[in-house]
C-alpha positions in Angstrom: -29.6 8.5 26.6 -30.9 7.8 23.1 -29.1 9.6 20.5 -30.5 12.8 18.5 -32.1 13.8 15.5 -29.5 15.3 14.6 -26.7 12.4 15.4 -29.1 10.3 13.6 -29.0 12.2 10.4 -25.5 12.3 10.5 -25.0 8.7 11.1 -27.0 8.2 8.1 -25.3 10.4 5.8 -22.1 9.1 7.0 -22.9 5.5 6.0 -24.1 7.0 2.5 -21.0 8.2 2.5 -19.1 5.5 3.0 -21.6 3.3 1.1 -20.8 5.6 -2.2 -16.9 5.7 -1.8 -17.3 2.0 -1.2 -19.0 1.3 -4.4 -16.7 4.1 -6.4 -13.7 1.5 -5.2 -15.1 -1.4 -6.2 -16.4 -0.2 -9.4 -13.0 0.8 -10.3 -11.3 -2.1 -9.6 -13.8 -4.7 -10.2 -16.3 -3.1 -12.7 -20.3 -2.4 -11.6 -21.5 -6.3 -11.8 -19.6 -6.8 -8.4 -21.9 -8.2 -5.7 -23.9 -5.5 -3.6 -22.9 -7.5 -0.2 -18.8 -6.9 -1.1 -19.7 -3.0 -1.4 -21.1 -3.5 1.9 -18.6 -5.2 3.5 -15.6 -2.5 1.9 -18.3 0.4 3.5 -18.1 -1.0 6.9 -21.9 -1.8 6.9 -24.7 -4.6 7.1 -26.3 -5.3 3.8 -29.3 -4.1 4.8 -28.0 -0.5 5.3 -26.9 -0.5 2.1 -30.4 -1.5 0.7 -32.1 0.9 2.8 -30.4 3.9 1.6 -30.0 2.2 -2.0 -33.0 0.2 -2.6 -31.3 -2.0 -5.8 -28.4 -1.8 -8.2 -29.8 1.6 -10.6 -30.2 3.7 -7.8 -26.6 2.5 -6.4 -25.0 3.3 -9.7 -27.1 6.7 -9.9 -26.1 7.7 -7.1 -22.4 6.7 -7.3 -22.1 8.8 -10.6 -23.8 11.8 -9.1 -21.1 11.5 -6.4 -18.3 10.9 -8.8 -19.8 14.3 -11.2 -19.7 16.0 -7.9 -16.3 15.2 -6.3 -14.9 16.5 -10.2 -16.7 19.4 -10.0 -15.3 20.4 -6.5 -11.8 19.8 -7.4 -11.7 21.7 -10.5 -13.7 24.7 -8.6 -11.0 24.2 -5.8 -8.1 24.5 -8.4 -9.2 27.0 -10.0 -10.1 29.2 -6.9 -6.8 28.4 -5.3 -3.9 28.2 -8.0 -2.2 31.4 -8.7 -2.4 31.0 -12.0 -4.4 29.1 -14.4 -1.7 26.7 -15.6 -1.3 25.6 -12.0 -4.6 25.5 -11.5 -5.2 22.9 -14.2 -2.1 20.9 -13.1 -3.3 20.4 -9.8 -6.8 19.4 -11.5 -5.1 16.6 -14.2 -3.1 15.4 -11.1 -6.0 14.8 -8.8 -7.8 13.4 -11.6 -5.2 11.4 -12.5 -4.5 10.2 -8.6 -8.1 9.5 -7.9 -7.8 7.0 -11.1 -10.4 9.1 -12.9 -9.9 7.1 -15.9 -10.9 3.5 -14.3 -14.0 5.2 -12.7 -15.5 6.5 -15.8 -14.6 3.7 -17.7 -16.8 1.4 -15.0 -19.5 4.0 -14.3 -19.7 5.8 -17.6 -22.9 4.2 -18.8 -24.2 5.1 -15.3 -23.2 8.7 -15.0 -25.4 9.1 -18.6 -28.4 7.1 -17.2 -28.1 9.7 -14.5 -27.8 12.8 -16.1 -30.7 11.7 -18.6 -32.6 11.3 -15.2 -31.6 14.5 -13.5 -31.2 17.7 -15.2 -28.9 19.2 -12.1 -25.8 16.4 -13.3 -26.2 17.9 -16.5 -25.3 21.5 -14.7 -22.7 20.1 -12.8 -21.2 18.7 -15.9 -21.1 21.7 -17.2 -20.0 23.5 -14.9 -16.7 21.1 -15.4 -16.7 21.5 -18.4 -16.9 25.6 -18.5 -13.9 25.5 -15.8 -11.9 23.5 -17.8 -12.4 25.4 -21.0 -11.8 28.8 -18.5 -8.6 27.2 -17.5 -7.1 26.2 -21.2 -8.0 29.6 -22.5 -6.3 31.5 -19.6 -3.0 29.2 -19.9 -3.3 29.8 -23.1 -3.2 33.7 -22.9 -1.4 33.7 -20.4 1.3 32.1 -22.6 1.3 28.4 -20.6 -0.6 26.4 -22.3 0.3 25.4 -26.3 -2.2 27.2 -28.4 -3.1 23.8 -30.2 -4.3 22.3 -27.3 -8.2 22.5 -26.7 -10.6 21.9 -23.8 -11.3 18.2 -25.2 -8.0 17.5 -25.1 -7.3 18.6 -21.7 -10.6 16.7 -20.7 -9.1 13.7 -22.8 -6.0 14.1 -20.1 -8.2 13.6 -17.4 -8.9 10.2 -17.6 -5.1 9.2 -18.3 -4.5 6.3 -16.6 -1.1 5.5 -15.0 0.5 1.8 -14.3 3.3 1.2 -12.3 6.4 0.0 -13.3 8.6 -3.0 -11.4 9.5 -1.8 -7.5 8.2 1.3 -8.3 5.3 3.2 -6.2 2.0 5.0 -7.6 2.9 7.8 -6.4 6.5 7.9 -8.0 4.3 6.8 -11.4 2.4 9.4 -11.3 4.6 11.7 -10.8 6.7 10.9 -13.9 3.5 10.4 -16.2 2.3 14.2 -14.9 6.2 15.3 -15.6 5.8 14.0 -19.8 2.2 14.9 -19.8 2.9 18.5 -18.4 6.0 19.1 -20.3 4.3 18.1 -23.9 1.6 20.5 -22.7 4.0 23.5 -22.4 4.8 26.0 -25.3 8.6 25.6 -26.6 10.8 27.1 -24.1 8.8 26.6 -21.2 9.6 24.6 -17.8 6.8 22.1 -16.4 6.6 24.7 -13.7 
C-alpha cells in the first residue's frame, strides 16, 4: 500500500524539522561555516534531503533563524499566558532562554536572523511581538512590585542571551540553576526573595 498525501506531507515536514533543529545545534556549537553533509548526518537524513528542502547555505540559515525567531516567540507567549504572575512569567522565559543556550545561537546566526528579517517582513512581526511581551512583562513586574524599577526591557533582553559554563564535576543543569539564582536575585527589589 503506498503511503498518503497526507503521510507524505508529514514526512516532509518532519525532516524539515529535524533538518532545522539539526542546523540550530550545529550552528551553536560549531558556528554557520560547518559542512551541510554533518547537518545532515546530526538530522538523521541523506544529503540530498537536506538540499531538496534547502536548496544551498542562505536559504538554510534563513530558514534556521525564522525557526529560532519563532521557537522565542512561542516560549515567551507560553510564559506569559501561563505564569500567574508576570515575574514568573519572565523567569520561566530567561530560564528557557538561557537552557536552550540562546546566547550561542544568536551569536552564530545573528547575521542570519537580520538577512532574514530584511527579506521577510513577518520575522520583523514576530520580533516584535518578542519584543512587546518582554516589555509587557518588565512593566507588570515592575508594578507589580517584582521587578527593580531600574531595570528596562533591553536589559531583560540583554539577560536572554546569558550564557552559562559549567564548573568542574558540575552538571548544566546544576549551572544553570545557580546562574538563574544570582541573575534572579539581583533582579528583585530590596527585600524580595527570588521567588
Amino acid at each position: 500500500m503506498s503511503p498518503t498525501t497526507e503521510q507524505l506531507r508529514a514526512d516532509a515536514r518532519s525532516n524539515r524539522d529535524q533538518i532545522l533543529n539539526a542546523a540550530l545545534a550545529v550552528f551553536r556549537e560549531r558556528g554557520t561555516d560547518v559542512p551541510m553533509k554533518e547537518i545532515a548526518e546530526r538530522a538523521g537524513v541523506g544529503v540530498g534531503t537536506l538540499y531538496r528542502r534547502f536548496p544551498d547555505r542562505d536559504a538554510l540559515l534563513i530558514a534556521t533563524a525564522r525557526a529560532h525567531l519563532q521557537r522565542l516567540a512561542d516560549l515567551a507567549a507560553t510564559a506569559w499566558r501561563e505564569e500567574r504572575t508576570a515575574w514568573l512569567g519572565m523567569r520561566r522565559f530567561l530560564r528557557e532562554c538561557v537552557e536552550m543556550q540562546l546566547g550561542a545561537q544568536s551569536s552564530a546566526i545573528g547575521p542570519s536572523v537580520h538577512q532574514a528579517m530584511h527579506a521577510d517582513p513577518r520575522l520583523l512581526d514576530m520580533r516584535a511581538g518578542v519584543v512587546d511581551l518582554v516589555r509587557r512583562m518588565t512593566a507588570r513586574a515592575q508594578a507589580d512590585g517584582d521587578l527593580r524599577t531600574d531595570i528596562g526591557p533591553d536589559d531583560v533582553a540583554l539577560l536572554m542571551t546569558v550564557q552559562v559554563y559549567t564548573r568542574e564535576n558540575e552538571s548544566y543543569t546544576d549551572a544553570v540553576d545557580r546562574v538563574m539564582t544570582i541573575m534572579m536575585d539581583g533582579l528583585r527589589p530590596p527585600g524580595h526573595s527570588t521567588e
